[in-house]
N, C-alpha and C positions, 0 to 999 in steps of 0.2 A: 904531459898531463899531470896535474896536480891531486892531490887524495882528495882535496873536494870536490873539482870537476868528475870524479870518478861515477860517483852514486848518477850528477846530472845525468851525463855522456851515458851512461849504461840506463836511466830512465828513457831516455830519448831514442835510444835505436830500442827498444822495446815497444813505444808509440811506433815508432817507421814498420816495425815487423807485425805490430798485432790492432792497428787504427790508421793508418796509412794517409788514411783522406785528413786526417786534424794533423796530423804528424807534421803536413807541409805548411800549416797555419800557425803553429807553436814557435815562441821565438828564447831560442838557448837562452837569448841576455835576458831576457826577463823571469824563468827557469832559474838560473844561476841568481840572481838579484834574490829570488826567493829563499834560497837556499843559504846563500850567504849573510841575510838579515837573519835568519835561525839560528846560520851556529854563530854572528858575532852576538847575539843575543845570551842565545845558551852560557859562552863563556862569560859573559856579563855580569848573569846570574849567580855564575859560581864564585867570581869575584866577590860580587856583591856579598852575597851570603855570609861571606869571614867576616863583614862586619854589620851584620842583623838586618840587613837591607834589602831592596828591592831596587828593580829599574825604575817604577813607577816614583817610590821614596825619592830616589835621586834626583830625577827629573824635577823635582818641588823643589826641592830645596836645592839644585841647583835655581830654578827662575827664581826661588827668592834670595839667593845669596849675591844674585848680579844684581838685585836691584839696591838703589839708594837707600842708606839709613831714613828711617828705621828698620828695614829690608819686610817690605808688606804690601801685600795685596787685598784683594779683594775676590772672594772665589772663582767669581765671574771674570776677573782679570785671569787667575790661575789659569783655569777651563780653556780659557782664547788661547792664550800659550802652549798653553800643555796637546790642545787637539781633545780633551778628553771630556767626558758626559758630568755632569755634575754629580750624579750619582756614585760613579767611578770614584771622582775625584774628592766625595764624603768619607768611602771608606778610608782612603788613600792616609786623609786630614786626621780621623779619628787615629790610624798605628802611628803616625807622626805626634800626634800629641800624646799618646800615653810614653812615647819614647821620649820628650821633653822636649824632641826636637821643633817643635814651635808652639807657639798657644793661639789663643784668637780674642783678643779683645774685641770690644764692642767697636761697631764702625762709628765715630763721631757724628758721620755724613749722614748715617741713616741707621735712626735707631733699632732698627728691625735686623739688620746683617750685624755681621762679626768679619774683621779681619782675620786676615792667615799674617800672622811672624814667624818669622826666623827668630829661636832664641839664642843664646849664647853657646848653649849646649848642641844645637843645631849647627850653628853656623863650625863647632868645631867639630862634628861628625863630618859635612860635609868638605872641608878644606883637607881632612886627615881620608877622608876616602878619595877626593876625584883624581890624584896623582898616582894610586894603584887603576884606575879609571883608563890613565890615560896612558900609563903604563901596560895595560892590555890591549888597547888601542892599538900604542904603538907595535907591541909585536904582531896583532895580528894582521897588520898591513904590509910588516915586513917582507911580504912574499915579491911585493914590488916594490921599486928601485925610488928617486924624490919624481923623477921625471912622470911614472906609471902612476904614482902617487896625487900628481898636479892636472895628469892627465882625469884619474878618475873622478877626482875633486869638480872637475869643472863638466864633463862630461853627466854625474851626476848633479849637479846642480842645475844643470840646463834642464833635465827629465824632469827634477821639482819644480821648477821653473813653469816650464811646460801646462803643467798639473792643477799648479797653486794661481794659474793668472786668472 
């Protein structure tokens, strides 16, 4: 048993001994999935942090840094992407522009919006963080092997799968 499993495995015989009836309804893998989205979060976070950022920050400028030059969207493009409320995704644009990391020109298409850029200064924030990014990643999957690794990969994609049809 692993130091994370620990907390679950000790939540769950706690339901078995003091809720009994929900206890048989409760499913570990989805228990664990919760728990394990926290702390790969948590440490994310602390990542992030060393260099003024956020998960939210990254996510942006990750979609814009895979997109085609001029690397730009459209909020609404963002928002689709991202999953997130356009509300969310104003404050999100506002700490990304005061950090330089993109601006927003006018949309040509329609005078009314503004584009989201990726600046120069952006896209180098973003290139110099996601290999610590990925480097966290990698260790924290290290507790499994390429095989448990290919396994979870596909096993979790089938559940998104599932979800997103």
């Amino acid at each position: 048993m692993s130091k994370q499993q620990k907390p679950v495995l000790e939540l769950l015989q706690r339901l078995a001994a003091n809720w009994p009836e929900m206890a048989d309804r409760i499913q570990p893998s989805a228990v664990l999935l919760y728990r394990a989205r926290d702390l790969l979060l948590t440490n994310l976070e602390q990542v992030l942090a060393d260099h003024s950022m956020r998960p939210a920050d990254l996510d942006v400028l990750v979609a814009l840094r895979i997109c085609p030059c001029p690397r730009q969207l459209t909020p609404t493009e963002l928002c689709r992407s991202l999953l997130l409320s356009s509300g969310g995704l104003t404050k999100i644009l506002y700490r990304l522009e005061a950090a330089g990391w993109i601006d927003r020109p006018a949309n040509p298409a329609d005078g009314r919006s503004r584009l989201v850029r990726l600046t120069r200064r952006g896209k180098t924030q973003v290139e110099k963080v996601l290999p610590a990014v990925v480097t966290h990643e990698g260790q924290w999957l290290s507790a499994l092997d390429v095989t448990e690794q290919a396994q979870l990969t596909y096993l979790l994609g089938k559940l998104v799968a599932g979800q997103e049809s």
